[in-house]
N, C-alpha and C positions, 0 to 999 in steps of 0.2 A: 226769090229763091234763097237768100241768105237768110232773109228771115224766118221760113221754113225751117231750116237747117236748124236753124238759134231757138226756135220753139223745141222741135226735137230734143235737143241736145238737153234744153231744160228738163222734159219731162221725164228722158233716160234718169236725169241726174236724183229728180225729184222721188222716181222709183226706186232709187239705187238706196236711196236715204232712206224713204221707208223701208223697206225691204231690210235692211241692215238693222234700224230702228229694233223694228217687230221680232228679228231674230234675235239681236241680243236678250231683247226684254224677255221672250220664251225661255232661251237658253239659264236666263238668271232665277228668273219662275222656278223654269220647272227644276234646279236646282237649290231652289230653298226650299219646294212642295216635300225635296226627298228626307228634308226633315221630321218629319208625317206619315208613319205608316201606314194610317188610315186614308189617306188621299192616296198613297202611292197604289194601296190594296183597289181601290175603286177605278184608279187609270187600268190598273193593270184586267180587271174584272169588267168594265165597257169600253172601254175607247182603246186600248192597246191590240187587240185582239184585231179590230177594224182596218189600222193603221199597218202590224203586219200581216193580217191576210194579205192587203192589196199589194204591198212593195213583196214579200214572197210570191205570191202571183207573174207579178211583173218580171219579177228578175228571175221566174222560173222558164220564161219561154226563151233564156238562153243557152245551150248544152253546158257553157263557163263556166264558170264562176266571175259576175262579174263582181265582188267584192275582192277576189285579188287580184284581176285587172285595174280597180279603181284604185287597188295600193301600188302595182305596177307605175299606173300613170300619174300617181300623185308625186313618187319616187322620181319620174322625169319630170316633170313640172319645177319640182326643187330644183334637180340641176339644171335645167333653163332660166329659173329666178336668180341663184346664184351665179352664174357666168355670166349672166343679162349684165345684172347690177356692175359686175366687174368690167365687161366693157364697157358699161354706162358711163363708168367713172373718167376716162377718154375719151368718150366720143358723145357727145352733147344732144347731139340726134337722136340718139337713144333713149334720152332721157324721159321724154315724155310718152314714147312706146312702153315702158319698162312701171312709168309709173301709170298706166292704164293695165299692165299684166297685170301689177302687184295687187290692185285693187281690185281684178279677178277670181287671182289668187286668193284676197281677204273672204269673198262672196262664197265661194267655194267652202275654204274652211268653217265661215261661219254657219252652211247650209249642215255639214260632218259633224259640228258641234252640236245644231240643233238634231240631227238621226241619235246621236250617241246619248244626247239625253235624254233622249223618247224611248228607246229601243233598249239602253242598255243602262245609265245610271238609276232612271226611277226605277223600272222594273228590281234591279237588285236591291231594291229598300222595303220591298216588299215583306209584308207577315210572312217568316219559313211556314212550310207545308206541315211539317209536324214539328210538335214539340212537349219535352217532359221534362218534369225537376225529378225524376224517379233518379237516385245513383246506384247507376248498375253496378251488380257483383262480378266478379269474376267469373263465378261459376257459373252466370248467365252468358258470357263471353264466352266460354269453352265450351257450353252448349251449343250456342251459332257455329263457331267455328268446327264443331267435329262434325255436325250436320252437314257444312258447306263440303268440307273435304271429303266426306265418305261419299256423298252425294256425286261429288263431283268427279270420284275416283269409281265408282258404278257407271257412271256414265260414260265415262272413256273406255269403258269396256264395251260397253252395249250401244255406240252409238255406230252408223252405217258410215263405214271406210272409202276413200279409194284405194285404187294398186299400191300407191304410194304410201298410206296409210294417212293421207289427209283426211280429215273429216271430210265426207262428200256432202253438198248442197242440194237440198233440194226445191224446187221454186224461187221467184223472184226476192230476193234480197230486200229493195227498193218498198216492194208492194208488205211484205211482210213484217219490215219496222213497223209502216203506215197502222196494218190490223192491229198493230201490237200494241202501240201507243193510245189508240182508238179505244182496243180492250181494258185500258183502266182506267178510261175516262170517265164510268161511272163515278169511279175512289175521287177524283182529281180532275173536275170538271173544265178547269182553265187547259185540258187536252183533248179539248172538241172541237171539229172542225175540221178545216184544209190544212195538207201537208204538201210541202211542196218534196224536192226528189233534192236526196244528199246527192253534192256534186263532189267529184274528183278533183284534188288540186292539181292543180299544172306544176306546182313546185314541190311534189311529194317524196321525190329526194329527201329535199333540203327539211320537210317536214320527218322523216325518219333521220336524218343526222339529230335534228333536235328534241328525237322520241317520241314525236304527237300523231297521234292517229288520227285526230280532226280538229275541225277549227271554225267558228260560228261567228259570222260579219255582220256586227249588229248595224251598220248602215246599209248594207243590203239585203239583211235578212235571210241569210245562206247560210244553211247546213253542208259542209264542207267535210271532206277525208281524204286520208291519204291511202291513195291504191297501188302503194307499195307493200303495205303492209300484211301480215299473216291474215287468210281469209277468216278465223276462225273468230277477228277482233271485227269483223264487220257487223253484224246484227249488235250488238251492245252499241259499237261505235256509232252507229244511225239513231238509235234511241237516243243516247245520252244529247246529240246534237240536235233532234228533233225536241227534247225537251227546252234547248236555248230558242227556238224557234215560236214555242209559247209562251214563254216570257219564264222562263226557271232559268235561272242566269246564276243561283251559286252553282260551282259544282259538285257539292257534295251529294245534293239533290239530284242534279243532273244523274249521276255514279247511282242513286237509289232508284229513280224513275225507271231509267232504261235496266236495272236488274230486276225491276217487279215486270216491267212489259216484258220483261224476253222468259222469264220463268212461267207467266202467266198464257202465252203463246204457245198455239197446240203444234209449231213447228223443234222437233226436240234440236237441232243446231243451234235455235233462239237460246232454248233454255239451257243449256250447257254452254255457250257464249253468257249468258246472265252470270249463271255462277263461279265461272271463270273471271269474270269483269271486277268481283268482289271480293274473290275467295285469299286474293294476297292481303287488300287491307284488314281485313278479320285477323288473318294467321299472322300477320306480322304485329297488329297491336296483343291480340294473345302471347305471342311470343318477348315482348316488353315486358309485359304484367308480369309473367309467372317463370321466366329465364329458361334457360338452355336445358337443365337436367330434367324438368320437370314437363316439357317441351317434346324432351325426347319420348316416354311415357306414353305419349299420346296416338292416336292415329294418323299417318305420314303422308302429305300426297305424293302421290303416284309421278313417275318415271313419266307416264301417257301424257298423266294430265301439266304436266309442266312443258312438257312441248308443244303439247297445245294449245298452251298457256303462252308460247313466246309472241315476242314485238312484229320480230322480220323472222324471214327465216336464214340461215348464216350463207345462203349463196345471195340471196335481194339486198342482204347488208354489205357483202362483199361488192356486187355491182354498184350502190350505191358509193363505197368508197372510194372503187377505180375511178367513180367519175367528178368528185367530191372537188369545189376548187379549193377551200376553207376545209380546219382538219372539225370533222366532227364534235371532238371538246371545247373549241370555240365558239362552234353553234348550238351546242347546248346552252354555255352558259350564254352568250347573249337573248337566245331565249327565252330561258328561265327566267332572266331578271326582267324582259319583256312582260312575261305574261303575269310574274308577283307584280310589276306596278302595274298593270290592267287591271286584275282583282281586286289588290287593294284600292284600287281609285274607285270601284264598284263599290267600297264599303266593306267589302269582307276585309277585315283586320290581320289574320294571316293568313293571305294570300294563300297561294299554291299548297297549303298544309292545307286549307280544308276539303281536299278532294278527299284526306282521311277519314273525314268524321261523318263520313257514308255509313262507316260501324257503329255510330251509334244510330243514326235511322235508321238500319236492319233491326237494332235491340230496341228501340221504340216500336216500329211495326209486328216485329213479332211477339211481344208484352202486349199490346193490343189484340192479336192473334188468339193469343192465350185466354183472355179475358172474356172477349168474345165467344170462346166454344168453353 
């Protein structure tokens, strides 16, 4: 029987070793491969695709999200590691409980490190989708932009109300990103395939104190939102999240994907959500270039469309702060600086800036637009 035991115990131990082995050496791999765009472009074009169909699959037959449960429970894990250790340090019994957690804990994290580099750091090393040495003019800038805003200021007139004056919805949200996504997968063929369904956070509060309308868990492969938020940010917001879901992981990309799916969608809340989702970064790099006087001159968006344009609306932002334990400027910035070193650790260089440089993929695609007809 002891002996039994002592084979066991060996072979746990022998698994434990490989297993560790094998994952660090992947983890180092596949972060020297992200030195190579051309390997990374190849992961991400046959074997990424495979790896999260299945793990979205899997993690779609929960209503959850279990990628913020998994950060939930890794947040308790730590303070049971740390209180462990600390009564470790007087009570001697413990000690060997404590160093069998910790070495669970190691397994764990090493399992997180190898998701994040499958799922999230090769993919961002990827060849960008589009790209041009053309240096745009201004006047090709103030073309986009007066397009977008007149467009967008038509459409708030003409688009179907309710009593309230909310934009009314009509069909599945859900099923709608799905077709929308689908429909320019000719253009942008890495968006073929299965989508799984944006889930709800549970801590969508705390994701409106710190601004964000969604949030995409590359070890679980979840499209994620917050359903606090003004309905009108939803069709964009499922695009832009289903594009991290095929492996587009900047987000400036992301910000162009889900504005061509939602314009290109014969649902019109789609495509007034699209040009909503854009129409500030356009207008406010316009308004850098060419200053206040010359600003004013121009075509103004609408009263309509700026409210329909908001985050929350001011009673959802007011509930959220009645119940807020943290004052919302301190969960922005902890935030913020969360998600700049996430980016930057993806490789994008400035971080959280490049959700702007969406304005120049609109002046790329539509230069190609041009050309073509």
């Amino acid at each position: 029987m002891i002996y039994q035991q002592s084979s066991k115990n060996r072979v746990k131990k022998t698994i434990r070793k490989w297993y560790r082995a094998v994952t660090i050496g992947m983890v180092v791999l596949g972060n020297l491969l992200c030195l190579l765009p051309v390997v990374c472009d190849w992961y991400a074009a046959y074997l990424f695709p495979h790896l999260s169909g299945a793990l979205a699959r899997f993690n779609g037959l929960f209503p959850c999200s279990v990628g913020e449960w998994m950060i939930v429970l890794g947040i308790l894990l730590l303070i049971m590691f740390l209180f462990g250790w600390l009564e470790a340090l007087f009570c001697r019994k413990l000690r060997t409980a404590m160093k069998k957690f910790s070495g669970f804990l190691l397994d764990v994290l090493l399992a997180v490190l190898l998701l994040l580099t499958l799922n999230w750091t090769m993919i961002n090393r990827c060849t960008p989708i589009m790209e041009s040495n053309h240096e745009f003019r201004i006047a090709e800038l103030e073309r986009l932009r007066d397009t977008l805003v007149v467009t967008a200021n038509q459409m708030a007139k003409s688009i179907e109300r309710e009593e309230d004056g909310t934009v009314a919805f009509h069909g599945d949200v859900q099923e709608e990103a799905r077709k929308a996504m689908l429909g320019i997968a000719d253009s942008f063929p890495q968006l073929q395939g299965f989508y799984p369904k944006v889930k709800p956070m549970m801590f969508s509060d705390l994701m409106s104190q710190s601004r964000m309308m969604g949030y995409y868990f590359p070890f679980s492969m979840e499209a994620n939102y917050n359903n606090r938020m003004y309905r009108m940010n939803y069709p964009s917001c499922f695009c832009h999240e289903l594009s991290h879901v095929k492996g587009i992981m900047r987000e400036d990309e992301a910000n162009f994907l889900a504005y061509l799916a939602c314009i290109r969608s014969e649902n019109p809340e789609f495509q007034y959500s699209g040009i909503l989702s854009v129409l500030y970064y356009v207008d406010n790099a316009f308004y850098e270039n060419v200053g206040p006087e010359y600003y004013s001159t121009k075509p103004q968006i609408s009263q309509q469309v700026q409210i329909d344009n908001q985050f929350l609306t001011p009673e959802a932002m007011k509930d959220v702060e009645k119940k807020a334990v943290l004052p919302s400027e301190t969960v922005k910035k902890y935030s913020d600086s969360f998600n700049e070193t996430t980016i930057k650790m993806g490789g994008v260089a400035d971080g959280m800036a490049s959700y702007d440089r969406v304005t120049k993929l609109l002046l790329i695609y539509y230069e190609d637009q041009l050309k073509e007809n």
